[in-house]
N, C-alpha and C positions, 0 to 999 in steps of 0.2 A: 925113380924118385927115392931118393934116401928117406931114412926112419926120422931122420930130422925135421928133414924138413916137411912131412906128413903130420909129424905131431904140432910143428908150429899152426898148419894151415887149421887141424883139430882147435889150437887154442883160439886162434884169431876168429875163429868161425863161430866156439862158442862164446869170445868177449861180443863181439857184433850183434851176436845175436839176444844176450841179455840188454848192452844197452838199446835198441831197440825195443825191447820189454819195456827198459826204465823209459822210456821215453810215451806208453801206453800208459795214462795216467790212471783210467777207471782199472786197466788189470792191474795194476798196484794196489789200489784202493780195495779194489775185491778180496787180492790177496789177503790181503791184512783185514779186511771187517770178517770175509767171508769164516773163518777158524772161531772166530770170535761170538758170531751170530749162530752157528752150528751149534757151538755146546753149550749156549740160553737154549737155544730152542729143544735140543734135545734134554738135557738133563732139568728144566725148568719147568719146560712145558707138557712134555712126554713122559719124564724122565716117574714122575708120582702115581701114574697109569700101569708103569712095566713093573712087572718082580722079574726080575732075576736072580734074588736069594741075595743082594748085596746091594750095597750104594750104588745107584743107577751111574754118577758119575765113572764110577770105578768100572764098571761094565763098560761104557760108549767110546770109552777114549780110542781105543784103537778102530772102531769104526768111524771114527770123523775124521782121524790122522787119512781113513782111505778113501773115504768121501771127499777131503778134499783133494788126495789125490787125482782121482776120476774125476772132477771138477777140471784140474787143471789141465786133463789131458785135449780139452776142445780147444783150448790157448796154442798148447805146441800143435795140430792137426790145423788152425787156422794160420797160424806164422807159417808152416813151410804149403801151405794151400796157395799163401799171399806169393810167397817167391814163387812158385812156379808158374802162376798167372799174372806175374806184374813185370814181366823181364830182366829181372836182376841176374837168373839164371845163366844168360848168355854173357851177362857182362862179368860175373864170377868165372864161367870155364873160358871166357877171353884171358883169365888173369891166370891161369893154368891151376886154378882152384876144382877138386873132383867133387864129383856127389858125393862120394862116402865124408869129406871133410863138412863138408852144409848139411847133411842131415846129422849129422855128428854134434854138429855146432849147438841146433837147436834142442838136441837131445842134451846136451850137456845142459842148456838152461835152464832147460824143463826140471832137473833135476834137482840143481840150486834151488829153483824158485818153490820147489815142493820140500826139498828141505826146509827153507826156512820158514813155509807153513803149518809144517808138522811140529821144529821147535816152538813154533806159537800156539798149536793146538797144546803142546807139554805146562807152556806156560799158563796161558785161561784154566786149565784143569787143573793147576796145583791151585790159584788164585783160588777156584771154588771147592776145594776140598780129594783130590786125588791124591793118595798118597801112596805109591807104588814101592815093593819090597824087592827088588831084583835086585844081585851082586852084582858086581862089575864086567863078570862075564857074560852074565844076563843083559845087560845094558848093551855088551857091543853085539851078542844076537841080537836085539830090534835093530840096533842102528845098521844091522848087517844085513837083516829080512827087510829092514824099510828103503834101504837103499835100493835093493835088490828089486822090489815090488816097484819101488817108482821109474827104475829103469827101463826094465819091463813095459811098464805103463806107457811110458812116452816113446819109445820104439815104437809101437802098437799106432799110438795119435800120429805119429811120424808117419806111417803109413796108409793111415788112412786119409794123411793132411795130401797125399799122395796121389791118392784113389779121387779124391773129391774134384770136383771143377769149378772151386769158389770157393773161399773162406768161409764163405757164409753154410756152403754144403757141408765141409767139412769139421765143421762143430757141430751139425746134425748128426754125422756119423758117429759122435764119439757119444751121445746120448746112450748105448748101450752097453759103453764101460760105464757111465754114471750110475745105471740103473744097478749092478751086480750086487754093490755093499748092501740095496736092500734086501734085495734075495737072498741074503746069509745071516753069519752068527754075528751078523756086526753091532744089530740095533735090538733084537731079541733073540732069545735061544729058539735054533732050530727048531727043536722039540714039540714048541708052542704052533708050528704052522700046517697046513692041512698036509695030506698024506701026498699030495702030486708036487705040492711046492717044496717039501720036505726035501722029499729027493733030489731036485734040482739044487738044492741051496746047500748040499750035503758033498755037491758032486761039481762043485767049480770053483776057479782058485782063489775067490776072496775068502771063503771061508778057513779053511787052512792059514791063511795069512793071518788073519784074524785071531784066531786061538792061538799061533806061536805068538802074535808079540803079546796079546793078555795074557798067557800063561807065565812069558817070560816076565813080564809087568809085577805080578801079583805072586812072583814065586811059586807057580803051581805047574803038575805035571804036565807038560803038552805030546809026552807021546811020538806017533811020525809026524803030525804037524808041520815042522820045521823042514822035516824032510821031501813034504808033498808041498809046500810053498814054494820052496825052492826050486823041484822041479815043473810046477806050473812057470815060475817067471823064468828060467832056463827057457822053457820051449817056448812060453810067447814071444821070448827076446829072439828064440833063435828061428822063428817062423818069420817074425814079423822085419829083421835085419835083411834077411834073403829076400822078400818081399818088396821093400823099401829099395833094395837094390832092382829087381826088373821093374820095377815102376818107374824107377828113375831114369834105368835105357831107352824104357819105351819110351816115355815123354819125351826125351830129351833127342832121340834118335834123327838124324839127320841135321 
């Protein structure tokens, strides 16, 4: 199969598989309130309880941008959960479409669709008072760590939409990526939490993630940050691809 036509069934696979998104009318809806509803509630409600030595807004942004990320990953882990148990499968490799092109497809979605919640998380936060100092280079480090992290993400839902034997299951699995942003420096400084939870929240990849794009946000030093986000979403991409591949032989085998 030529480079061609692998990239067309790539494209086809992820236009199919947004407008099937678009066609999900509450995960639309969610989309958009959901960004929106986070940083009232964080910055509103919470937001007058936390010090962080600075404008609470100014603090949370990058923990909502990843909170909704982890949100969205039960979306993509339920869409490719639905194709493997609804029989489209067969009638895609009838059409000489592979599995690396359909999880491909929906991974590509995933990542649109997290884009454009994250530029809505940038938007609500200027609305309420964010005013970020990064240069131009700074600006394409986030947009470079945030693509990188959500790609990541949705590889990860992609294989556990895999693993699951039900839509329904397989947004129960992704419950442990949601959980991560609050075990870290997303929503308060490490510093502040007990000495067992410390650790852990010290020692997994949202938090890294978290300090390169604040750092890079707010013009301040982030140190290897940048360098240890990068190689957390490197290897989940790169565990969770090879993953997503025997999962897809096994099921599909025979």
């Amino acid at each position: 199969m030529s480079s061609a036509t692998v990239a067309t069934q790539w494209l086809t696979m992820g236009g199919r598989s947004l407008r099937l998104g678009r066609r999900n009318v509450e995960a639309i809806i969610m989309s958009l309130v959901l960004p929106v509803m986070l940083m009232v509630v964080f910055v509103y409600l919470f937001g007058g309880a936390i010090d962080t030595g600075t404008a609470y807004v100014t603090y949370v942004v990058p923990g909502v941008m990843l909170l909704c990320v982890t949100f969205g990953s039960g979306m993509t882990a339920g869409s490719v959960a639905n194709d493997m148990t609804g029989g489209i499968i067969d009638r895609l490799r009838s059409l000489d479409v592979g599995g690396p092109a359909i999880l491909a497809g929906h991974v590509a979605a995933s990542v649109a669709r997290n884009v454009f919640s994250s530029a809505l998380v940038f938007g609500v936060a200027f609305a309420i008072g964010f005013r970020p100092h990064a240069s131009v280079a700074q600006w394409l480090g986030v947009a470079g760590i945030l693509v990188l992290t959500i790609t990541a993400v949705s590889w990860l839902a992609a294989a556990l939409g895999l693993l699951a034997s039900s839509p329904e299951a397989a947004s129960g699995y992704t419950f442990g990526i949601t959980f991560l942003p609050y075990a870290s420096s997303a929503f308060v400084p490490v510093d502040t939490m007990p000495t067992w939870l410390r650790g852990f929240a010290e020692h997994q990849p949202i938090t890294p993630i978290t300090e390169s794009l604040r750092g890079l946000l707010l013009d301040q030093p982030v140190g290897s940050a940048p360098w240890q986000a990068a190689a957390w979403c490197l290897g989940i991409m790169a565990v969770s691809i090879v993953a997503t591949a025997l999962l897809f032989r096994s099921k599909t085998r025979g």
